[in-house]
N, C-alpha and C positions, 0 to 999 in steps of 0.2 A: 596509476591515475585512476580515480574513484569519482562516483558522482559526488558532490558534497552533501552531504545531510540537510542543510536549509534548501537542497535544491528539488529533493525527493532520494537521494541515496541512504543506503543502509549505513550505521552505525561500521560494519565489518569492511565498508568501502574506501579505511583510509582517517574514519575520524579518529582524531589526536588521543584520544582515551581508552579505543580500545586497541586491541595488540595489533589488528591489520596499519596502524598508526604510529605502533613503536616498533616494527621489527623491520619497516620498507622506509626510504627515505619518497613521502609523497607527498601528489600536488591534485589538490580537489579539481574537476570542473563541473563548472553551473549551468545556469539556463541565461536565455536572452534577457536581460531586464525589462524590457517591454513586453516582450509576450509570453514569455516565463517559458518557453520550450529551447531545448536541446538546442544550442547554435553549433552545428558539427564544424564549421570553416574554422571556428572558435579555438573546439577541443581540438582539431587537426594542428592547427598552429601552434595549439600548446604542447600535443602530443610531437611536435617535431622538433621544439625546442628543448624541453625536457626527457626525450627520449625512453619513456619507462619499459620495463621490462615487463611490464603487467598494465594491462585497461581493462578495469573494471565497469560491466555494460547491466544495467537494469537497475531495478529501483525497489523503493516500499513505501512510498509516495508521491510519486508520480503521476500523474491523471491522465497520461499520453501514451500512445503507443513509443517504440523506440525503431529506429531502421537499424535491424541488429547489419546487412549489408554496408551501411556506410561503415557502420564501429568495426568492422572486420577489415575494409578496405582501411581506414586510417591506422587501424593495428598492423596492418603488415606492412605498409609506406615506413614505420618506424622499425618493424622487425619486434615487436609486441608479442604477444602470448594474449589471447583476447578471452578473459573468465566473464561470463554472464552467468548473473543471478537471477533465476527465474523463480523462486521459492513465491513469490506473491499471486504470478500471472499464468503457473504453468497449467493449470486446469486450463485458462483461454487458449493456451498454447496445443493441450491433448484434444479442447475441444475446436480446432480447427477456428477458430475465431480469427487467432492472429497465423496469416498467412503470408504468403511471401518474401519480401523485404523484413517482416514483422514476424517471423516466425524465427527465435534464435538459434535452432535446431543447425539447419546446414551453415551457419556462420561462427559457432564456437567453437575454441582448440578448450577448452573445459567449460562447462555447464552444472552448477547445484543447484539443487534445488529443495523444498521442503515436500511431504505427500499429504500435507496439510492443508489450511490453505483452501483456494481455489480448487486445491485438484480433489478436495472431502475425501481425505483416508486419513489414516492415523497421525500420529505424533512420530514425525520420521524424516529421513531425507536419504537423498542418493544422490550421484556424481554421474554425467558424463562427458565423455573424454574420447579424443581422435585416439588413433593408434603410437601414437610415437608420446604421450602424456599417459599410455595407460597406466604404464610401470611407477611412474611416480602417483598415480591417483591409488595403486594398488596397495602401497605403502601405509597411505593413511591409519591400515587396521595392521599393528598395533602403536601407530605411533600416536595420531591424534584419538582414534576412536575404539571404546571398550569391545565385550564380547556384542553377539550378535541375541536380538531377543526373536525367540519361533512365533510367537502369536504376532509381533508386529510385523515380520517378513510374511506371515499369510497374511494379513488384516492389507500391509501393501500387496501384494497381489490380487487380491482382491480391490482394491481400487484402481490396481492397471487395467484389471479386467473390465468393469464399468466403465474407467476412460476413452474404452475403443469402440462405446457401443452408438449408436445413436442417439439414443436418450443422453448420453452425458452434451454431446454435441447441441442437442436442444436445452438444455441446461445452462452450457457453458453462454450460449448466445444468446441467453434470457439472462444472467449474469450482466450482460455488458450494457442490454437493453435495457435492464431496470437502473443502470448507474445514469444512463443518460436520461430516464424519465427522473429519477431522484436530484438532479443537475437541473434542469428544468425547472421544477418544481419548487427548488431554492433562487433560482436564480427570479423567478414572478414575486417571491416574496422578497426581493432586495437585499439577498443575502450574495456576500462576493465572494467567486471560485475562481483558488486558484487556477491561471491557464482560461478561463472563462466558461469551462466544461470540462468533457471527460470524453475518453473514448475507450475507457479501458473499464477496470472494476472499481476504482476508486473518485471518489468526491472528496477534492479538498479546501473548506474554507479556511477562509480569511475573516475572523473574529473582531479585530481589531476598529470595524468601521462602529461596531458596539462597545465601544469603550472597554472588552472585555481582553484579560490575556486566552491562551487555547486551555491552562490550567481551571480557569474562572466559568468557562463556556462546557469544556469537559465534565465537572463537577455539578454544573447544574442541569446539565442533562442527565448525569447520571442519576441524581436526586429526582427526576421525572420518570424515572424507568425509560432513558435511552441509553444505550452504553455505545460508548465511543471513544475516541484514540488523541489527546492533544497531540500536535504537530506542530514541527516548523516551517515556517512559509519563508520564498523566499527572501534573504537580503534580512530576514526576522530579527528586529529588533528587541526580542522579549528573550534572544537566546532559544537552546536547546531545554530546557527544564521549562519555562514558563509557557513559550513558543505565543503567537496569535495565531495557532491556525487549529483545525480539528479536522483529522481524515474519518473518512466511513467505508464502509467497503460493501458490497452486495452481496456476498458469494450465502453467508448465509441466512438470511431471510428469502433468499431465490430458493435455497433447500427447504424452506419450511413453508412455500408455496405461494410468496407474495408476486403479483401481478403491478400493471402498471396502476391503477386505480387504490393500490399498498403501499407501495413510493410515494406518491403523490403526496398521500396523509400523512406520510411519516414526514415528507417534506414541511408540512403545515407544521408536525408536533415541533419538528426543531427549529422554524422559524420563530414560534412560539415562543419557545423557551427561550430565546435568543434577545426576541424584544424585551422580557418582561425580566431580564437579569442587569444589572445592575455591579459597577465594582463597589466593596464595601473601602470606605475611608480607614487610610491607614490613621494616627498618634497625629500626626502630625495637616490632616484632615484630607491628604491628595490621594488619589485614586489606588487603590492597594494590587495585588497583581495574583494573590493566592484566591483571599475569600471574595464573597459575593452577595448578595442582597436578592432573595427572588422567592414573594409571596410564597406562603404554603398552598393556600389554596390553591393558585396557578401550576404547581407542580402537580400535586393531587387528581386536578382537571386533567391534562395532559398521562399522568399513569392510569388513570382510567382509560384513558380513549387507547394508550398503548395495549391496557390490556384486553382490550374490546379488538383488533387487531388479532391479537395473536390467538385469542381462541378463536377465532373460524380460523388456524393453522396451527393447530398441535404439534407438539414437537414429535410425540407417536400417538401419529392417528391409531384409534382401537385402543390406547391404552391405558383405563380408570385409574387415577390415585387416589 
């Protein structure tokens, strides 16, 4: 059992397409349709009916914390195997953010993760695992993964090491802090979030009250000099390729030093862009779901001001091109 992908779960959670989908006979579960959060009485119910051998707990779209506590507690009621994926959140996670209940650390019989990501180190991942899963997580190398590369095994050490310091900690919790001014700041200009906020690193709209698919809304952000992520929201009726929704994430404009007074405005650019797009008419004249309609100049306006933003935060401070 997998979060489903319209719900905020990962692709490797179970959807039908990729191989976590053809090699396990599985059953997705969602969020509450009213409040768009984790109904756990829900997944317990289903978890007991369908008894899997695997619960799959975290997300890459999500906007909420997860109580990794209950997803362990319902995993063992069934006699489960409980894999969380923390590849999205695991910086919040080294930087002491998510604590207790919300920390997946003492609740996993396996934990991946990426050292990307939230947690700012390379292009990487690593497993852990209790003592009685270690033999089979140990197998992985050579069955699923190549040889080992030395720079990226120091470049990750190197970022365990900054993970444990204080600074990461004030990082991590600026991280979470700027998602919730960035959520704000959408939410006064009349844009809708999924879940209605955030409490984690991510902000995920709902496009669709703009007549826009998340494909239509992505694109013309991108064309403004914001980049961002189309998404499925859920129950999405535009499907997993088109989606209505767009996620954002903080982790890195918090490394390049943006404050609450940086979110805000970004919150404006993308509001921005949001009003003044437009779906372009398909042949047939009804509203199309790829392309889009949105002045040049108005794009233009908006990458100025993005780039007016990012120089007072260089990507390396001190270093002339």
């Amino acid at each position: 059992m997998g979060m489903a992908l319209d719900a905020g779960g990962h692709l490797t959670h179970g959807f039908r397409h990729n191989i976590s989908g053809k090699m396990f006979q599985q059953r997705s579960y969602g969020t509450d349709p009213t409040s768009q959060l984790i109904d756990y009485d829900k997944l317990r119910a289903d978890a007991k009916e369908f008894k899997p051998l695997i619960i799959a707990a975290g997300y890459s779209a999500y906007p909420r914390r997860v109580n990794f506590a209950k997803m362990r507690e319902i995993a063992d009621e069934v006699g489960a195997t409980l894999f969380i994926d923390m590849a999205h959140f695991a910086g919040l996670v080294a930087g002491k953010v998510f604590t207790g209940e919300e920390n997946p650390i003492p609740y996993g019989h396996v934990i991946g993760s990426t050292t990307h990501k939230s947690l700012r180190g390379p292009r990487g991942g690593f497993v852990l695992a209790t003592k009685e899963y270690a033999d089979s997580v140990d197998k992985g190398c050579p069955m699923v993964l190549g040889g080992p590369l030395g720079h990226v095994m120091a470049a990750k050490a190197v970022a365990f090491a900054e993970a444990r310091t204080e600074s990461f900690q004030t990082y991590a919790q600026a991280v979470a802090d700027n998602a919730k001014t960035l959520a704000e700041g959408l939410l006064k200009r009349g844009v809708k979030l999924v879940t209605g906020g955030t409490d984690n690193h991510i902000v995920l709209l709902d496009v669709s009250a703009y007549g826009l698919t998340g494909r239509q809304a992505e694109s013309a952000l991108l064309d403004s000099g914001v980049v961002t992520n189309r998404n499925s929201v859920p129950a999405d009726p535009n499907g997993a390729w088109y989606t209505s929704g767009v996620r954002i994430g903080t982790p890195a404009l918090t490394s390049r030093g943006f404050g609450a007074d940086e979110f805000t405005a970004v919150a404006d650019l993308i509001a921005d862009v949001l009003e003044a797009t437009t779906p372009a008419p398909t042949r047939s004249g009804a509203p199309g779901k790829a392309k889009y309609i949105l002045d040049t100049s108005v794009s233009q306006s908006i990458q100025s001001r993005a780039d007016e933003l990012l120089a007072d935060h260089p990507l390396y401070p001190g270093l002339e091109l």
